[in-house]
N, C-alpha and C positions, 0 to 999 in steps of 0.2 A: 301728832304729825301734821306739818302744813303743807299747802298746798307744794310749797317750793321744793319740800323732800322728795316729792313724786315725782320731780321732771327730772331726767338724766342727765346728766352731763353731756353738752357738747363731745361728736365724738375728735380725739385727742388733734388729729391733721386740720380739722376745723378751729380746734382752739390756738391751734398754734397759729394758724394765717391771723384770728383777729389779736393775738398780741401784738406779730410783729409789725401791723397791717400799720397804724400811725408812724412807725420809724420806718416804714418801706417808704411810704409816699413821704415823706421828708428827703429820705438820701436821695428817691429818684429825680425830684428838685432840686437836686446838686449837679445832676447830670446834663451834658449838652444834648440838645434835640435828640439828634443822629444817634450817639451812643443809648440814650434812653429806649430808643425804639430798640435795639437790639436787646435790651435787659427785660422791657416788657415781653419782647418775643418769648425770651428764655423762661421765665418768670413764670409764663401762663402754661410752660409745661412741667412745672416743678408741682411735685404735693406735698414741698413742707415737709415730709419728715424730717428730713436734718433738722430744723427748727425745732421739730418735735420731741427729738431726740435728746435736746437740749433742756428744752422747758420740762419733761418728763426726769431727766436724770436730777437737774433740782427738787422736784418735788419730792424724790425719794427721800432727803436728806434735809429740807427746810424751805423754808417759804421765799425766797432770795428772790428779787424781780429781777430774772434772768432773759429781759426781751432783746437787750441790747446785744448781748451773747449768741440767743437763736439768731437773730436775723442776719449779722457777721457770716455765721458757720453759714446757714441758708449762702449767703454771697459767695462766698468760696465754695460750695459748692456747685453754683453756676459757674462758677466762672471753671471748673473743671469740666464739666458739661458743656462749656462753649468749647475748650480745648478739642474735647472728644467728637465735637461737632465738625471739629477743621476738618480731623482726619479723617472721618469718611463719608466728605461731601454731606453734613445733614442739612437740614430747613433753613439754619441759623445762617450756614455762609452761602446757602444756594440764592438766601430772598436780599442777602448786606454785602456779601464780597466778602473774602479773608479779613483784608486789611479792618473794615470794622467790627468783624468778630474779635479780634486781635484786642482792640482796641477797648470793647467793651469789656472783654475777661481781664482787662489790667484795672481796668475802671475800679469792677468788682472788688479785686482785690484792696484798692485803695480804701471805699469803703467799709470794709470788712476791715480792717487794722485799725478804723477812727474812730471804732465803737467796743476795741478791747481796752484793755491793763496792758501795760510794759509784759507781766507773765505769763497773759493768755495771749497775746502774740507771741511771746514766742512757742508754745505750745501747738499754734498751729502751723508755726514757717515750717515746725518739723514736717509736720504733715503733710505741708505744703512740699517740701525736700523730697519727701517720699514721693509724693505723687509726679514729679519730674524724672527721679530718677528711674523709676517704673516706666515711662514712656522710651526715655532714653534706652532701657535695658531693652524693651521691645524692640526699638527700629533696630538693636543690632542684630537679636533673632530672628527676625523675620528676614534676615540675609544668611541666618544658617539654616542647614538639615539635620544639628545633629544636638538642637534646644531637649531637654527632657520634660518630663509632666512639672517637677519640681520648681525648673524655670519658672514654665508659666505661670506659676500657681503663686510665684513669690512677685510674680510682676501685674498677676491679679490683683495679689494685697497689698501694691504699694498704691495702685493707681485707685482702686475702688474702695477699702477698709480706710483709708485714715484718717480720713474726713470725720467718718462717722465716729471710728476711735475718738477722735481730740473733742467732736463735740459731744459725747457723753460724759469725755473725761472736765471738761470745760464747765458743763452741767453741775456735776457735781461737785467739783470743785467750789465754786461760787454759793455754793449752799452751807459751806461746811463742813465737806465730805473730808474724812483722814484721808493720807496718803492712801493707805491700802486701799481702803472703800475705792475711792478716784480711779486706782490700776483695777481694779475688778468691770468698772463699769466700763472703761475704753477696751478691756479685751474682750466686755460684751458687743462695744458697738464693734470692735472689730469684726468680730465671728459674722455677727447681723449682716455687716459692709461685704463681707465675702461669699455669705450665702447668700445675698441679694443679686451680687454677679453670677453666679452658679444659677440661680435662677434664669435673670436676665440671657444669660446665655442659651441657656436650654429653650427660652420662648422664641430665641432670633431666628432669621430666616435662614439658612444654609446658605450663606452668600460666597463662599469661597476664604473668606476669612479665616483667619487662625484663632477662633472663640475656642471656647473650654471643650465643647462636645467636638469638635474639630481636631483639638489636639489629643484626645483623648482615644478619639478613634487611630488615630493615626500611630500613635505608641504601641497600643492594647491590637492591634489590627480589629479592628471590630467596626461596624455602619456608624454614621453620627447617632443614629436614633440609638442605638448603643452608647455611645456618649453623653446624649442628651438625660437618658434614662442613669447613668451615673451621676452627672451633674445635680441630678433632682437627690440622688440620694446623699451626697455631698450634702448640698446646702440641710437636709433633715440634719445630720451629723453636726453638725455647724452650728443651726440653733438649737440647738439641745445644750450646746458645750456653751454657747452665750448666756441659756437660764442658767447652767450653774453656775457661772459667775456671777449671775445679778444674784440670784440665792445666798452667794458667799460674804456678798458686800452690804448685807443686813436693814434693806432699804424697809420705806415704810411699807404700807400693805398693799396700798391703794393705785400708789405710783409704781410699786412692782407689778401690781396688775394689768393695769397699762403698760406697762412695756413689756410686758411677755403677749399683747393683745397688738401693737403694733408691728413685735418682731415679727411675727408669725405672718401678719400682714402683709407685710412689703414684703416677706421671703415665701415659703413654702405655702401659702396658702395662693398664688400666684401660679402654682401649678398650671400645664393645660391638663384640661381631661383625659382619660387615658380612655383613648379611639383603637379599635380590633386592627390587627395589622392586616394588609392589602400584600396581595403578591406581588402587585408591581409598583409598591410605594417605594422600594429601596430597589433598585436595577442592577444594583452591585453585589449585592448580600449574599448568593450563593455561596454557600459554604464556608458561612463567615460565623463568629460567636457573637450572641446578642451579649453575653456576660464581661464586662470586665474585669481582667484579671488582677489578684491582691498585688502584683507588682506594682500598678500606676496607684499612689499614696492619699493618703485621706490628707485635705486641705490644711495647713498648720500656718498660723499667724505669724504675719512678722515681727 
């Protein structure tokens, strides 16, 4: 054994930034002043998974230098993350204006199709589809009272699963993955994509928002922490159903390792800690159920 066997391996979010790390600063050199600021803004709050997601779903299936792919899906995924920014006032349009958040989430996208194939674009405009008509389906709910858990759940997985879907599917495709292989690993990243908002959700601040523990209380009558405490167990149910899929699509050993080491990662291990309850943590909760009821539905992909 040499020395070189003993050191580990970069861990996987690490190695993905230094693949894509030469074609980042390349496209950002495509970019004008003004829009580049806003990309780096975005940029330095991303950790690469998507990229990772990418560069991992190849390795399960062949050696394919897949940089040009990670870093694409990375772009589209900001550039969804800048969208998401508009709407509730975050960093991105608080410190540039709309208008150049706007501006830079088209940027993205520009980039991000100059570094596919004719077929891995279109593989993502789907995605891309999804994640519009997801927003669109929201702004008409949030004008009614009478959206179900179902709704939301479906407008969860357009906006947040499909990115991640097309980039594992992207992944393995590019490697050599069969048809089936390729659908097994996008309805991993799918499952990943949705218990990562289930997560995401259950960490948010109760801001008044119509997030998952939000609407979960509200159907189920029960406290958000009641929601929240659903949410966590969603997302468990979630990855669980994403390793069987990678399990099904008979990857290598190594890169199935890692990615049952990231899913878990970015999802369910992202828990908060579970702190003893306060009598007057919930002001509302008298004579309410902590439990939600089997009516409001276990999370199912699109």
């Amino acid at each position: 054994m040499t020395s070189t066997d003993l050191v580990a391996r970069p861990h996987v979010l690490e190695r993905a930034r230094t693949a894509v790390e030469p074609l980042l600063r390349a496209a950002l050199e495509e970019l004008p002043g003004e829009t580049r600021e806003v990309v780096e803004h975005g940029l330095a709050r991303q950790d690469f998974s998507t990229a990772a997601l990418v560069l991992l779903s190849a390795e399960a299936f062949g050696d394919a230098d897949v940089a040009p792919v990670a870093l694409a899906m990375e772009f589209a995924h900001l550039h969804e993350q800048l969208h998401a920014d508009l709407a509730v006032l975050g960093s991105a349009r608080q410190a540039f204006g709309a208008d150049r958040v706007v501006s830079a989430a088209d940027a993205l996208l520009s980039l991000a199709f100059a570094r596919l194939t004719k077929p891995e674009v279109m593989i993502l405009n789907v995605a891309l589809m999804s994640v519009v008509d997801g927003y669109v389906q929201e702004i008409g709910m949030d004008e009614r009272d009478d959206a179900d858990m179902s709704e939301y759940l479906g407008v969860a997985a357009a906006k947040h699963s499909s990115i991640t879907a097309a980039a594992c599917e992207l992944g393995a495709l590019a490697a050599g993955a069969s048809a089936s292989q390729a659908g097994h690993l996008r309805q991993f990243g799918d499952d990943v994509g949705m218990a990562r908002k289930h997560v995401d959700d259950a960490l948010a601040p109760h801001s008044g928002r119509r997030t998952l523990p939000v609407v979960a209380a509200m159907v189920a009558g029960i406290t958000v922490a009641g929601g929240r405490k659903w949410c966590e167990q969603q997302a468990g149910l979630l990855l669980a159903r994403a390793l069987n899929h990678l399990r099904q699509c008979g990857p290598r050993a190594g890169a199935a390792q890692e990615l049952t080491g990231l899913a878990g990662e970015i999802t369910t291990a992202r828990r908060a800690p579970v702190v003893p309850a306060q009598a007057s943590a919930e002001p509302h909760s008298e004579g309410r159920s902590t439990t939600l009821p089997a009516a409001c539905p276990v999370a199912t992909s699109s």
